[in-house]
C-alpha positions as CSV (number, residue, x, y, z in Angstrom):
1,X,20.6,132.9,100.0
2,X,21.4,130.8,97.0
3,X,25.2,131.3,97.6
4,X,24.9,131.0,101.3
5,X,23.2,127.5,100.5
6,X,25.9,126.6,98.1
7,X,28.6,127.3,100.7
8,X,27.0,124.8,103.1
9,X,26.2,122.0,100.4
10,X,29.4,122.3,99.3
11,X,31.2,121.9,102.7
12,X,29.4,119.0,104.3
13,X,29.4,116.7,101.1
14,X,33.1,117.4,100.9
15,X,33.0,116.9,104.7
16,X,31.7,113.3,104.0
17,X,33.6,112.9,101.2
18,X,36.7,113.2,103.3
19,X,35.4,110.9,106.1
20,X,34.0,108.4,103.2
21,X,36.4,105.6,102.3
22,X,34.6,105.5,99.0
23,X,32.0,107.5,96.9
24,X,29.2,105.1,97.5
25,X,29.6,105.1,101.2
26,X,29.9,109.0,100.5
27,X,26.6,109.0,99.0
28,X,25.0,106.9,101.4
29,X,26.7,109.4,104.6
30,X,25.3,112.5,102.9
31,X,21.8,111.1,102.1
32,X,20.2,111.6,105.6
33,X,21.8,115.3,106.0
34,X,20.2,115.9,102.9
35,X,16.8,114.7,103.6
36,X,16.4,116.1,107.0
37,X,17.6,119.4,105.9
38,X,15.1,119.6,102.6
39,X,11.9,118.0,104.7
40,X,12.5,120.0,107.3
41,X,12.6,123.3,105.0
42,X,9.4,124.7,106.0
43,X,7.3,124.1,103.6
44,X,7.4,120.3,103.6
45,X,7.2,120.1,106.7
46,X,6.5,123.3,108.8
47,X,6.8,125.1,111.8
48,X,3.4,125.2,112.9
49,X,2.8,121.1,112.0
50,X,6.3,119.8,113.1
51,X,5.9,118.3,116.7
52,X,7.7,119.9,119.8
53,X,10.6,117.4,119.9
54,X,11.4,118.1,116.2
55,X,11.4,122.0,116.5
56,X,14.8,122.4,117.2
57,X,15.6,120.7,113.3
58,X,14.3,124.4,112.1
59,X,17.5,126.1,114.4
60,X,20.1,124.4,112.0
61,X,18.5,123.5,108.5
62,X,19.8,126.0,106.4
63,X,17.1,125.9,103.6
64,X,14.7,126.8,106.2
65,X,16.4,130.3,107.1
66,X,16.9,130.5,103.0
67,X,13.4,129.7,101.8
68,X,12.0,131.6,105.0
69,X,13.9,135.1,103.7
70,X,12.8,134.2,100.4
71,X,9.1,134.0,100.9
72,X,9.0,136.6,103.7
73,X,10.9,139.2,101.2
74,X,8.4,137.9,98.3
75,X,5.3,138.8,100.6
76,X,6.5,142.4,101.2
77,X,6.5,143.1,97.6
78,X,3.4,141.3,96.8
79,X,1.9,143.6,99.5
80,X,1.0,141.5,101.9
81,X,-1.8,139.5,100.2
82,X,-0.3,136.2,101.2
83,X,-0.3,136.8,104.8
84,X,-2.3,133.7,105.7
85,X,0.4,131.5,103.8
86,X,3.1,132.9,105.9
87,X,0.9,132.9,109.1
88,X,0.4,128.8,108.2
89,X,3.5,128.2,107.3
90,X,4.7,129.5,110.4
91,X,7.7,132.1,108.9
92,X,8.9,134.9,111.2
93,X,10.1,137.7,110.1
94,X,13.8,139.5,111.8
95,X,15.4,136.3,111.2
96,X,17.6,136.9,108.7
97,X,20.7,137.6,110.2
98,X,20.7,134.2,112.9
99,X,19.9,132.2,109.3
100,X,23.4,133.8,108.1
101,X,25.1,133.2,111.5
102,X,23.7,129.8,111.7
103,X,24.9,128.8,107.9
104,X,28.2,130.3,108.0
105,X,29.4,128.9,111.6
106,X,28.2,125.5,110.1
107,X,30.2,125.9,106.7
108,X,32.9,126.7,109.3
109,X,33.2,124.0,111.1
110,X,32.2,121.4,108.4
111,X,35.5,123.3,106.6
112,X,37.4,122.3,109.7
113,X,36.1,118.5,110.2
114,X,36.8,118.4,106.2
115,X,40.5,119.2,107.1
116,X,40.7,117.4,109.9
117,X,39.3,114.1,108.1
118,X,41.6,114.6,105.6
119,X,44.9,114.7,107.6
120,X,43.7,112.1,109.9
121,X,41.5,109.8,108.2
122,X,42.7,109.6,104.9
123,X,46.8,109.2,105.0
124,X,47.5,112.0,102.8
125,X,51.2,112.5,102.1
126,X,53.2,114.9,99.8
């Protein structure tokens, strides 16, 4: 899940970068991505607390899918003693493979826009 979160990271802050004219307005681009995507992780803020209209954030955060696999696979081997934390935090397990779908359509098309910014928005020449 690590990797899978690197792979994402990595293609929408070069995304931005490439739409960016500079590395402070980079910076500044990236920062909101960043935060919605860590609060709405789901732990910060969770499934079962996050109100109706902000559900849908959970569909595309990646850390969500990562740190939901994470502590779902960490309950398992505990033996299921932390079964009221995962019931709270409102994990479901048998969503591992939309989490992967989700993240690698999304590094995808980030990888695309990324391209796409740089031929159009940036003058490139050789």
């Amino acid at each position: 899940w690590t990797l899978l979160l690197f792979f994402i990271f990595d293609a929408l802050f070069q995304c931005v970068a490439a739409v960016a004219p500079d590395g402070e307005q980079a910076m500044t681009m990236a920062t909101p991505w960043l935060v919605v995507f860590m609060l709405f992780n789901g732990v910060v803020v969770t499934k079962a607390t996050a109100p109706v209209f902000l559900r849908w954030v959970f569909v595309i955060s990646p850390t969500s899918y990562a740190l939901q696999a994470i502590v779902l696979r960490m309950t398992e081997s505990s033996g299921g003693e932390n079964n009221f934390y995962v019931k709270s935090m409102g994990f479901q397990s048998g969503q591992d493979m939309q989490g992967i779908a989700v993240i690698l359509c999304m590094t995808i098309l980030l990888r695309l826009l990324h391209v796409l910014a740089l031929r159009f928005l940036n003058n490139i020449q050789k």
